[in-house]
N, C-alpha and C positions, 0 to 999 in steps of 0.2 A: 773347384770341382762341382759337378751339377747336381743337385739334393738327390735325385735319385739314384746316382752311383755312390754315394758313402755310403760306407759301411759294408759295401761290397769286394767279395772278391772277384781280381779284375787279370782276365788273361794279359799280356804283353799289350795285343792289340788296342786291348779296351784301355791300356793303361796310357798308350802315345793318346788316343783319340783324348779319354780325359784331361790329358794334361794339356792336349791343344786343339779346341776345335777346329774340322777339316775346312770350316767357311771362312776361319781367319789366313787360310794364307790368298786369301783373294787382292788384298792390299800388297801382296808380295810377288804378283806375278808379272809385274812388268821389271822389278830387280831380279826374278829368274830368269827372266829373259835376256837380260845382259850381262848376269855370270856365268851363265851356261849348266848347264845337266849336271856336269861334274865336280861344280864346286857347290852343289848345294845341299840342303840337310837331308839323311838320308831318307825320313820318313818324310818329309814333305814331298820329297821325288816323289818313294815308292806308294806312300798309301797318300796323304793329303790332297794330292793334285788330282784324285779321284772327287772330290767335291766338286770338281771344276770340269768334270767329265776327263781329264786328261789323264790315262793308263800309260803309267813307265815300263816297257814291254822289254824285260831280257833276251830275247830273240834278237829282237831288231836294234841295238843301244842307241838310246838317242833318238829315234824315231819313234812319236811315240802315237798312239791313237786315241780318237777324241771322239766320244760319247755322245751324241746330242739327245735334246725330248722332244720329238715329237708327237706332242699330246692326238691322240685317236687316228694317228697315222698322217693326220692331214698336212700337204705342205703346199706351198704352190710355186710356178716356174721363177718368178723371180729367185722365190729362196732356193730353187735347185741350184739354181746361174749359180749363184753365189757359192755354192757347196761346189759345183763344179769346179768353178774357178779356185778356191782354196787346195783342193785334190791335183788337180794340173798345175799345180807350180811345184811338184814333189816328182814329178815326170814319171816313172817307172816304179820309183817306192810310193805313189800314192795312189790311193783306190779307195773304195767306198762299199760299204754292206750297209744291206736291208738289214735289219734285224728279228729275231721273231717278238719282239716286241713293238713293233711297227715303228719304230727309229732307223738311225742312220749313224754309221759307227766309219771315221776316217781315216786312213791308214797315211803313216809317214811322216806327221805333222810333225817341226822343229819347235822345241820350248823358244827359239828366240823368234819365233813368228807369235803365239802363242795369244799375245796382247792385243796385236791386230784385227787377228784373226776373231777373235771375243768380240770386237767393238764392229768388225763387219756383218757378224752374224745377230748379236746384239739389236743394232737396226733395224735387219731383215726382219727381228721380230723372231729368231731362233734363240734360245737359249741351252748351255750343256750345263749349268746347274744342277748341282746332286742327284746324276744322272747314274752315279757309282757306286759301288760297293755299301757302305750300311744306310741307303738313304731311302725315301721312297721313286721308285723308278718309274722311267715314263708310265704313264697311264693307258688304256688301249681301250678299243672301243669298238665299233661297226664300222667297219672301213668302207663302206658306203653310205655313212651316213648322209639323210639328206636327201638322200635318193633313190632308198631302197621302199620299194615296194607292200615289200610286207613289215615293214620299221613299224614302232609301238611308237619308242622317241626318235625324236634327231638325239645322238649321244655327243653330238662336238657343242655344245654348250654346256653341258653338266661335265666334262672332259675335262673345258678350260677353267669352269670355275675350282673344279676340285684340285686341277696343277697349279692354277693361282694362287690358289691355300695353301697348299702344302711346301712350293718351293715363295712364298710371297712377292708373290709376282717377278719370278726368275731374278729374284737379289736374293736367293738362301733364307732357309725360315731355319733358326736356330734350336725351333722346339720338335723339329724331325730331323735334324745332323748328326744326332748320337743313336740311333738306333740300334737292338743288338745286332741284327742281321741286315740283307735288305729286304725290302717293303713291297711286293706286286701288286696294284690296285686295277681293276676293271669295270667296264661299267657295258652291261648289253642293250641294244636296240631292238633285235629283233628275236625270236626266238630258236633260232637255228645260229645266234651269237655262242659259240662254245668257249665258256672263259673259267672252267673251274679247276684250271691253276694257278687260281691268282689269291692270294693268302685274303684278299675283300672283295665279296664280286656282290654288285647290285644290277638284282635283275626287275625290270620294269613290270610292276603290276599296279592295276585300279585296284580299289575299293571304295567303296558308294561311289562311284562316277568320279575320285579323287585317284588324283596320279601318284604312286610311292616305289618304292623300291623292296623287293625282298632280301634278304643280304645272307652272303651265304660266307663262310670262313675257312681259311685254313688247306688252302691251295698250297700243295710243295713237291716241289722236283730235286731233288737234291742225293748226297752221298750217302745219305742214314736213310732218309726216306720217301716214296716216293705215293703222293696220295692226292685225290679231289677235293674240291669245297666241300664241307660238310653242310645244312640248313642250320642258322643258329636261330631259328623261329623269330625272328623279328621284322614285320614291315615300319617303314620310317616313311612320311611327306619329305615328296620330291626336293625340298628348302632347306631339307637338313640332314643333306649329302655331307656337308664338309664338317659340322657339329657333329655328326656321330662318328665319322672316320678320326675324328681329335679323341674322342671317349674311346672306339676301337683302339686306335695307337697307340696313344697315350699310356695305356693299361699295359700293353706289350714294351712298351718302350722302359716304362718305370721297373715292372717284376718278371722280364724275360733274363735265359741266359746271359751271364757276361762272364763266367770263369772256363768252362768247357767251349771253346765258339762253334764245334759239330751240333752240340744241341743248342744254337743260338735261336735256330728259326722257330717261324710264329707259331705252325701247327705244333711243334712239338711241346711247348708253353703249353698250347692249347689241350694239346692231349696228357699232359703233366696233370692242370687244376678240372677239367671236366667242361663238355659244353655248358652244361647247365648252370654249374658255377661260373663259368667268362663271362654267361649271360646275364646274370646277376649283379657281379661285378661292373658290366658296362652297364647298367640301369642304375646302378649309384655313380656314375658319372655324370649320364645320357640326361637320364630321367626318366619317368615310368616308359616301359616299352611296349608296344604293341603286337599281337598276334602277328605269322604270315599267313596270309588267309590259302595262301599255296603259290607255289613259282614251278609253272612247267615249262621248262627252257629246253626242253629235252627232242627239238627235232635235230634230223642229219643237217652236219652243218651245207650251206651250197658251196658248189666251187664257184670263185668271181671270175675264173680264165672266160676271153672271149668273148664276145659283144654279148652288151644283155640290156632287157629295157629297162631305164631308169620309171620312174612313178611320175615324173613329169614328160607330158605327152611328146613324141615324135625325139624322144630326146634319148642316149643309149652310153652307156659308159664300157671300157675296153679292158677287159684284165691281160695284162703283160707278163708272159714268164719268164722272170728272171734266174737263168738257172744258179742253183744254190745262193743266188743274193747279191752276185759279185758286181760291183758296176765301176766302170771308169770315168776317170774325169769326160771322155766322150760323149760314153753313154748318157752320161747324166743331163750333159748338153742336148744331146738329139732327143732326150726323154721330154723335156721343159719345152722345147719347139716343137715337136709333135703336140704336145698340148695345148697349146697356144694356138698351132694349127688350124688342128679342128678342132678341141673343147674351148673351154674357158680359160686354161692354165690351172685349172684343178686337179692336183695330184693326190693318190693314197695311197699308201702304204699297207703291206699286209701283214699278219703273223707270221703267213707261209712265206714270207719273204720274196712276195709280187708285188709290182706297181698296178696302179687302176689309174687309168684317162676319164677323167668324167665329162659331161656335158658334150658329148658328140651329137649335134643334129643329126636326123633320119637324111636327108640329103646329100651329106657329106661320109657317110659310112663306107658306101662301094671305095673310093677315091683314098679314103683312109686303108682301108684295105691291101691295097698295091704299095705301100709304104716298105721302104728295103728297110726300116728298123726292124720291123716285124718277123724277116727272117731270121736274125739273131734273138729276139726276145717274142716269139710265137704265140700266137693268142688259143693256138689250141696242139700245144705238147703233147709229148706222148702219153699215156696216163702215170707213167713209172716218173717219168720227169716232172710230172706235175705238182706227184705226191713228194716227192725228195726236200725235206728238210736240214739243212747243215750247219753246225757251229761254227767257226773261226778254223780251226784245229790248229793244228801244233807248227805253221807254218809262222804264225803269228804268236799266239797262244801258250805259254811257258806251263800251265795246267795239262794243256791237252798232249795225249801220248800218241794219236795219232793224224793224220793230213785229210783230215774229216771229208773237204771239201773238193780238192782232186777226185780224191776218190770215187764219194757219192756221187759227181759229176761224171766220170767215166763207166761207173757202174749202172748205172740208169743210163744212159745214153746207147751203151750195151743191150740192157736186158728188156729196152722199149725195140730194138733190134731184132727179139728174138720168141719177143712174147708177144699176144694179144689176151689182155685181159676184157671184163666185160666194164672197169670201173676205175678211177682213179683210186691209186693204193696208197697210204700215208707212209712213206719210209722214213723216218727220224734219224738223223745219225749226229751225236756228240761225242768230243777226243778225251772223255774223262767222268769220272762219275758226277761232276758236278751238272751236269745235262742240262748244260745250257741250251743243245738242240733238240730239247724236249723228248731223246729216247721213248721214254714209257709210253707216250701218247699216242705216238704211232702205232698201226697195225703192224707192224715190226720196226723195230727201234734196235741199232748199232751205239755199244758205247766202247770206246773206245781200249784198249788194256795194250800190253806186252803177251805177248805168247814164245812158244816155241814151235819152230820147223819139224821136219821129219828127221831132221839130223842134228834139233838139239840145237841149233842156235836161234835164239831170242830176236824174234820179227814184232813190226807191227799185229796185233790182233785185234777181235770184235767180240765183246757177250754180246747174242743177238736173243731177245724178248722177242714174242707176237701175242697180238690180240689187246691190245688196245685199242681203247674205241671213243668218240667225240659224238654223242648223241644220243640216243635213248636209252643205249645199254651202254653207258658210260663208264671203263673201266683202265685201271693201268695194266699194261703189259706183263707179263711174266717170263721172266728166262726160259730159253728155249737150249741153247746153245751158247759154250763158254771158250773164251781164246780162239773162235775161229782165225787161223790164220788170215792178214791179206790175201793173198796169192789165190785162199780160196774160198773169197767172198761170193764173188759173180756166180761163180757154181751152187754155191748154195744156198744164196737167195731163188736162184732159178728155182730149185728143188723144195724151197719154204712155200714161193709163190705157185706151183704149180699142184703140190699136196696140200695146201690150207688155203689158197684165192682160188681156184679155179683157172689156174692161168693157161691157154694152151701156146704150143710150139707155130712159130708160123709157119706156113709151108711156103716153102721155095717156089 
């Protein structure tokens, strides 16, 4: 057992995870693969094969889904191909989501491909290394990095170095495998980067003409609580990203929850011992810490939908709207070749769960334009469509109580139908308190519940929160409305969006 768990008391969970680390059944997964699902140990299925990105999903038995990182969103067409082709050999059970963590999550995958499939992706230079459950998860970034205009940094090298670190160079780092909870880490480039839900967020400031980070803590969305970065008053040189995130860690990893796993997460530690004390605490790891001299990160974030000018002249990159995230092994295909196209084969990934084209010549734009992908994945949605965020739901998802993603998908599709607003509107929708689809962040946020009909039987329903905001008045949602029935969602976002957006009715 690992010095910092004796002596402790250890839920169930903590007690499989101490008695066997999730990175040891890495050497076992080419004899899962030839015994099959069902003759194997049960935690290795259900929780272990999450080290390896691989989710044992009771919905689907046997089909399971596979987690990848992609560090700052970044991927490029060859590794779509690749991703493509792994999805299309699952024919109708296999598909592919964006995620709001700017990764890509697989649907259908067989444990007895499982081997292959690692050593394909492996290559390409992807990896799904502790991509899962108590680990540090993909890292996210400015999804234009590179070629955003008003960028401070480029963030895809401080991205790779810090996923370098923490998973050691995609072989598993055994000093972040045990964590109590999981880990969200960010890093922003520009100032309208909105990342203060992520339990470590560094945002780029000078001081004396020197590049550092301001670090702010304690991002959580979750079923106890739901809150922003807090400031923990300290800037750090740009060199000692991955040194302080091991002192940050480290501390939560060693004296966070492991007997209650509700109170596992970081902020709540955090709000247990005091900022001022954490701050402390990490200065006898860290070493002396320095002031932040101030981080005003605090503009409206842009939307990327739609050709825009990159910072390198005559040159334009294209946000794609992928509704609710869903793509198929098709898509995936015409998405890589359209790149290739007309960019470089530079693709990103978004939080909102859009693809970005970079590197379009000014010459090539009109021509791109007339592209028949563009009618299923539209560079300028309707504003309700644009804003719609979606979990997994319960199609997949053995957490989620309700089909998140149908829905949102229908509902928006609807109410872009029947409304004109002046503005893209954030709608968030997750199937469970756990809000994976970031509910509260949105200006109205769906999470999913059970309700009752008019006549007493037990439907799908929504708690529906408004007024959250991503930018200067930075705030989480607050319940508005509880058990909304399904059936009468459409109706009463109408009625949300037209007494609190300004939305009007379009006329016939």
């Amino acid at each position: 057992m690992k010095s910092y768990l004796q002596e402790k008391k250890l839920n169930k969970i903590e007690q499989n995870k101490a008695t066997k680390d999730g990175l040891l059944i890495g050497k076992e997964i080419e004899n899962f693969a030839k015994i099959g699902w069902e003759e194997m140990d049960k935690t290795d299925l259900e929780l272990r094969l999450k080290w390896y990105g691989m989710f044992w999903r009771p919905k689907t038995p046997g089909k399971f889904m596979l987690r990848l990182r992609v560090p700052n969103g970044v991927i490029n067409a060859h590794q779509l191909k690749i991703v493509s082709s792994i999805v299309a050999r699952y024919g109708d059970s296999g598909s592919c989501d964006v995620t709001t963590r700017q990764s890509l999550q697989l649907r259908g995958i067989l444990i007895s491909d499982f081997p292959e499939i690692l050593r394909r992706l492996n290559k390409a230079g992807i990896y799904s290394i502790q991509s899962g459950f108590d680990n540090p998860r993909n890292i996210t970034g400015n999804p234009i990095a590179g070629i955003d205009p008003e960028e401070i940094i480029d963030t895809r090298d401080y991205v790779k170095q810090l996923n370098d670190y923490l998973t050691n160079n995609g072989k598993g780092n055994e000093n972040f495998s045990n964590l109590p909870r999981k880990w969200n880490t960010a890093i922003a480039g520009s100032k309208d980067n909105f990342l203060l839900h992520n339990d470590l967020v560094f945002l780029p400031v000078k001081v004396n003409n020197i590049l550092g980070f301001s670090v702010w803590v304690g991002g959580i969305l979750s079923s106890v609580l739901n809150d922003y970065a807090i400031p923990l008053n300290v800037w750090i040189e740009d060199d000692k990203i991955c040194e302080f995130t091991n002192a940050v860690l480290s501390l939560w990893r060693d004296h966070g929850e492991r007997s209650a796993r509700p109170k596992g997460r970081f902020r709540l530690y955090l709000n247990k011992i005091g900022i001022e004390n954490f701050r402390d605490l990490v200065e006898e790891r860290f070493g002396k810490l320095k002031t932040d001299p101030g981080s005003d990160f605090c503009k409206i974030p842009r939307s990327f939908l739609g050709i825009n000018q990159q910072k390198q002249k005559d040159m334009f990159f294209a946000g794609l709207h992928i509704p609710v995230g869903r793509l198929s092994s098709e898509d995936l295909q015409d998405i890589a070749l359209l790149s290739e196209n007309y960019g470089s084969g530079d693709i990103r990934l978004t939080e909102d769960q859009n693809i970005i084209i970079t590197n379009i010549p000014k010459d090539k734009l009109e021509e791109f334009k007339k592209e028949n992908l563009l009618d299923k994945f539209p560079l300028n949605p309707g504003d309700l469509s644009a804003g719609t965020v979606s979990c997994t739901g319960n199609t997949y998802c053995n957490f989620a109580l309700t089909n998140t993603k149908d829905t949102a998908l229908e509902v928006s599709q609807l109410l872009d139908q029947e409304l004109d607003l002046d503005d893209e509107i954030k709608i968030h929708w997750t199937g469970c308190p756990n809000s994976c689809g970031q509910a509260y962040m949105g200006a109205i946020g769906l999470t999913g519940k059970k309700g009752r009909d008019s006549e007493g039987k037990i439907v799908d329903a929504y708690d529906i929160c408004i007024g959250g905001e991503q930018g200067p008045s930075n705030k989480i949602g607050k319940i508005h409305l509880k058990k909304v029935p399904k059936y009468e969602i459409k109706n009463t976002l109408k009625q949300i969006l037209i007494e609190n957006f300004s939305a009007k009715k379009k006329v016939d």
